[in-house]
N, C-alpha and C positions, 0 to 999 in steps of 0.2 A: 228367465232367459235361458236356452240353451247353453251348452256349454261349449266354451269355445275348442272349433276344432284342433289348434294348437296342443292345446291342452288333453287331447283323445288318446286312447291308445294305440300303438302300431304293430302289427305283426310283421316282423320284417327276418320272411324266410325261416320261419320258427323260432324267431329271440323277441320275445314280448316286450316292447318299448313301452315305458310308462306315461310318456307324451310324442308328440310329436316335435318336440324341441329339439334339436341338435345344436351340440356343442362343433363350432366348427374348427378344425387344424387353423394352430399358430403359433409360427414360431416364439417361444418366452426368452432363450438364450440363457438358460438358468441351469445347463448340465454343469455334474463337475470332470475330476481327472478322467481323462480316460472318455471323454461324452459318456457319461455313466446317468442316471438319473437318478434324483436326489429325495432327500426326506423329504425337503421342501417341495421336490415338486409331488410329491406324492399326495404332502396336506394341498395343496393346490387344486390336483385334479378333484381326492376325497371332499373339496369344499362346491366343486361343480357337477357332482356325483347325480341331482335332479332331474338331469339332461335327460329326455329320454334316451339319447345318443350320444355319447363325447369321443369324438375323432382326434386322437394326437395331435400332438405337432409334430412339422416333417421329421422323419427317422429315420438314417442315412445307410441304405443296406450294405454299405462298403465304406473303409476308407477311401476309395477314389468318388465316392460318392458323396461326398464331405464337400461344403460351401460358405458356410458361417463359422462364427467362436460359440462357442458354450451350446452348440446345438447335441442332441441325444443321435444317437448310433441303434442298433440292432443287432450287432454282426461278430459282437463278443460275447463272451461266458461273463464277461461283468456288467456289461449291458444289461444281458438280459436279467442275471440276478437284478440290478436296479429298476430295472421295469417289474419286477414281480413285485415292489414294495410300493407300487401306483397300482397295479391292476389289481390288486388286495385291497387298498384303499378303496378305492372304486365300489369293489364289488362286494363289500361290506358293509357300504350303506346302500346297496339293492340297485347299484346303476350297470351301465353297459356300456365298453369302450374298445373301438376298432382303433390300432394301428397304422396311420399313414405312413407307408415306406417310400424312401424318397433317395432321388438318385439329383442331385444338380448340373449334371452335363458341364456347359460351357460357363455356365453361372458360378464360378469357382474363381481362385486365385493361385499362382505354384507355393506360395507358403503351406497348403493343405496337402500338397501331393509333391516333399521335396525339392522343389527346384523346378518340378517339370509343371509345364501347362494342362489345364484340366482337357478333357475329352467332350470330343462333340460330335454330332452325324457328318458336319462339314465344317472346315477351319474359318470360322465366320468370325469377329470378333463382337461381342457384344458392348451396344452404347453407353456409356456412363462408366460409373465407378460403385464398387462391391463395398459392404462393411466390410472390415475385418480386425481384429485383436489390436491392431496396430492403426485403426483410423482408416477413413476411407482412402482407397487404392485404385488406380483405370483398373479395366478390364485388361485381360491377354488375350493373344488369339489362340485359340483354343488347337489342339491336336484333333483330326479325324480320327475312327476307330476305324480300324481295319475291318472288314468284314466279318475275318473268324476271330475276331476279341468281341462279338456282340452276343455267341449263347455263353460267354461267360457272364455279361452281365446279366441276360435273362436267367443263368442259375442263381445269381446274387442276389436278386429279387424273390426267388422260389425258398432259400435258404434264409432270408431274412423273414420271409411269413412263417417260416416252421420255429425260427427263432421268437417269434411275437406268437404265437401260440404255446410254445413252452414257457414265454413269461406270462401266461396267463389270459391275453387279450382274447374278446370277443370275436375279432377278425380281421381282416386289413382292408384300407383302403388304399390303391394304387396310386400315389400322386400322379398325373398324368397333366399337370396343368400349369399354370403361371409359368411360363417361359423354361421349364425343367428338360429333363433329357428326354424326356415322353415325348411332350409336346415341340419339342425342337426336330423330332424323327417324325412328326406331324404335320409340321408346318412347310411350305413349302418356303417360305425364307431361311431358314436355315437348314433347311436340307435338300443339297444341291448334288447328295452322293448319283453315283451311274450304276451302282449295285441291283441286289435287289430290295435295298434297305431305301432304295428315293429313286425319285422320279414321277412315275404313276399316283394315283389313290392308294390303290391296293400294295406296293410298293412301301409308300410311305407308311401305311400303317402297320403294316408287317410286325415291326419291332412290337408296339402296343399289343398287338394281337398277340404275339409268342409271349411277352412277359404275363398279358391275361391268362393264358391257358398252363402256363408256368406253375401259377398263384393259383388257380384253380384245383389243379391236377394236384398240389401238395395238402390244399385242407379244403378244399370243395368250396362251389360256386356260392354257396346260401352265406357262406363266411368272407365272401368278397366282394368291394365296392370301388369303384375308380371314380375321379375325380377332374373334369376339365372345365377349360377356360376358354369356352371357340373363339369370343371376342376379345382375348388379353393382346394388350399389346407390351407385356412385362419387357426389360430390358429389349428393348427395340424388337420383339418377336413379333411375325406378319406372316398371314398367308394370304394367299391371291383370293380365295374363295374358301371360308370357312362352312357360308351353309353347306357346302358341297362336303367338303372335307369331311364335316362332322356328320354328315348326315348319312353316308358311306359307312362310317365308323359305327354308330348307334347300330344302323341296320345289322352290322355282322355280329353287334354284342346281344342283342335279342337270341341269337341261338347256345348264347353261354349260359340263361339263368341267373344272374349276379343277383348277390344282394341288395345295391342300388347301384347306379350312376349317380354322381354329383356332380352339377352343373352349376356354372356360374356365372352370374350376371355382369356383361359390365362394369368396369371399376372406372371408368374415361367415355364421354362421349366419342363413340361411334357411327353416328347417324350421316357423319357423311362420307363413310368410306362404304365402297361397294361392296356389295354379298357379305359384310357383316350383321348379324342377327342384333337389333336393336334390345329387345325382347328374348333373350336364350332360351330360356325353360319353357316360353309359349312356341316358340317357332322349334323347337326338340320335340315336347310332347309329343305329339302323332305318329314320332317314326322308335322312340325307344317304348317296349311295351311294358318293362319292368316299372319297377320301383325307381322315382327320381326325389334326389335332394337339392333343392335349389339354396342358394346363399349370395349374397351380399347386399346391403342395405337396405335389410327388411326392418319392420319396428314391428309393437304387434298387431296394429289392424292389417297392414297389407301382408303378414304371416299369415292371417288367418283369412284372407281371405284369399290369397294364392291357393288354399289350398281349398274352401269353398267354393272356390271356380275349376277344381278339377284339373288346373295347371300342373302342382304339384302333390307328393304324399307330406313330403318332411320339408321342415326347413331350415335350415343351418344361421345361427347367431355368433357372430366373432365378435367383436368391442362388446357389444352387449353383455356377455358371459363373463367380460373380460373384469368389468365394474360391478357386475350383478352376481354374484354366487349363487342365489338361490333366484333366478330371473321365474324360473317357472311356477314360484311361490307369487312375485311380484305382478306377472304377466295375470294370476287367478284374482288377484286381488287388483289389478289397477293401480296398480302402487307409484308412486313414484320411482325413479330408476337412478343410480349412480351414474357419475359421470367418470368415463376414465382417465388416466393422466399419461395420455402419452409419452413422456418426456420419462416414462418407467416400462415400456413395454419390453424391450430389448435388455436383456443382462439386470448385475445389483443380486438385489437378494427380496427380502418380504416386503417392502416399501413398492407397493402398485400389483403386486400380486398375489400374497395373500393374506393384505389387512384391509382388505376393501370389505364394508359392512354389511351385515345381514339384515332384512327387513326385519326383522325379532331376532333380537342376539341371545336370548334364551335358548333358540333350538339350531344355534349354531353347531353343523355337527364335525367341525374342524377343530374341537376342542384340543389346548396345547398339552 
């Protein structure tokens, strides 16, 4: 039998993937003082190092960029020292890991930012209620940025990929999705500015576009990859016409080169809201010409065969990776697969994230 394309190698902009696996971003909530990153997480990543790809969890290029407890940072001298003790790990058992920088906009709490309300493109309050340190909490309505507080966050962005290059990473991906500050400057429900930051297409995207070429301009295109969600509907986020939206967006990032787009599937039926893409990564295809990474609720036959049908190149595994450390061991072999435990994803310590078992504990290479 063939080998499975899963399983192939990828050249992705000169950084030779050893499969086509991807480790997808997620948050573990496992930083310490300081959102520093820890030994632990270091044996963690070093335990998922097979990945042909392992993309961080979100990494916050500001304190105003901060949304959760125990989440990692970017944007200090101690940060990054703790990330050089993961992207060593990493790249000491032959893997390769980009970066997610990540801004939460209105997805925030004022516990993170003093007193005051977090930032957003428009004072929109978002539905439900935020984890936080202290148990879940409503949302606030968020402050508007001002126009000229917005190339400070696109330097924040630019300055946080020169930071994750000096701890050692492969290269970043832009979060740009699940309801964050990207896609809130994308969407047209929550961005209702009269600037040039909203209104229009090209308007709306503006922000995304400046922080692309931000990230770009500081460590070049072949070392950058973004990340969306055109059919999320995270914390009540909506736009009137995503295929539009997104398809407007692809088109202008075709002339950047990026390392990939990552696109994402549905996490919620869709099917009955209008100009939402049922199907993401097949209704994208045709208009992005780069490299694409699809994710969400793949197993391995439809991994491998999204990409035998020329939909996608790579595919992103989150719970999977999550219970599976060496999944692309178990994926060659047909193996049977762990099951994750939920009730451990968020915060704790090594109980659900890194004593979950290896298919042969012999060549376990997260030895203590």
């Amino acid at each position: 039998m063939s080998k499975q394309p899963l399983l192939t190698k990828y050249n992705l902009s000169g950084i030779e993937l050893a499969n086509r696996m991807v480790m997808a971003p997620m948050t573990r909530s496992r930083a310490g003082e300081g959102n520093v990153a820890t030994d632990l997480m270091a044996k963690y990543y070093r335990q998922r190092s097979s990945a042909g790809l392992i993309i961080s969890e979100g990494t916050q290029i500001s304190k105003q960029g901060v949304g959760y407890p125990w989440t990692p940072g970017i944007h200090t001298d101690e940060q990054v020292e703790g990330w050089k003790k993961v992207t060593d790990a990493v790249h000491e058992e032959g893997g390769k890991i980009f970066a997610q920088i990540w801004h939460v906009g209105r997805v925030s709490h004022p516990r993170y930012h003093d007193g005051e309300p977090p930032v957003a493109p428009s004072a929109i309050k978002p539905k439900g209620q935020i984890f936080t340190a202290d148990g879940m909490q409503d949302f606030v309505t968020p402050r508007a940025l001002e126009t000229n507080e917005i190339p400070g966050i696109v330097e924040d962005y630019a300055q946080a990929t020169r930071n994750a290059i000096e701890a050692g990473f492969d290269g970043v991906e832009i979060h740009g999705a699940n309801g964050y500050l990207i896609d809130q400057f994308l969407k047209d429900g929550t961005n209702k500015r009269d600037d040039r930051y909203g209104g229009n297409l090209e308007n709306r995207s503006r922000f995304a576009l400046e922080v692309i070429e931000a990230v770009t301009d500081a460590i070049g295109a072949e070392q950058t990859g973004i990340r969306f969600s055109p059919a999320a509907r995270n914390q009540g986020i909506s736009d009137s016409n995503p295929k539009e939206t997104f398809s407007y967006l692809l088109e202008q990032l075709n002339d950047f080169g990026l390392a990939y787009v990552h696109l994402m599937e549905p996490m919620s039926d869709v099917s009955e809201l209008e100009n939402y893409p049922t199907q993401v990564t097949k209704f994208f295809r045709p208009i992005y010409e780069g490299t694409i990474i699809t994710n969400v609720a793949y197993d391995q036959n439809s991994g491998n065969k999204v990409i035998e049908d020329g939909i996608t190149d790579l595919v992103a595994y989150g719970r999977p990776f999550i219970a599976n450390p060496d999944l692309p061991a178990r994926f060659a072999e047909n193996a049977e697969l762990n099951e994750p435990d939920q009730s451990t994803f968020y915060g704790g310590g090594k109980e659900g994230y890194t004593d979950y078992p290896f298919m042969n504990e012999s060549t376990e290479v997260a030895a203590e």
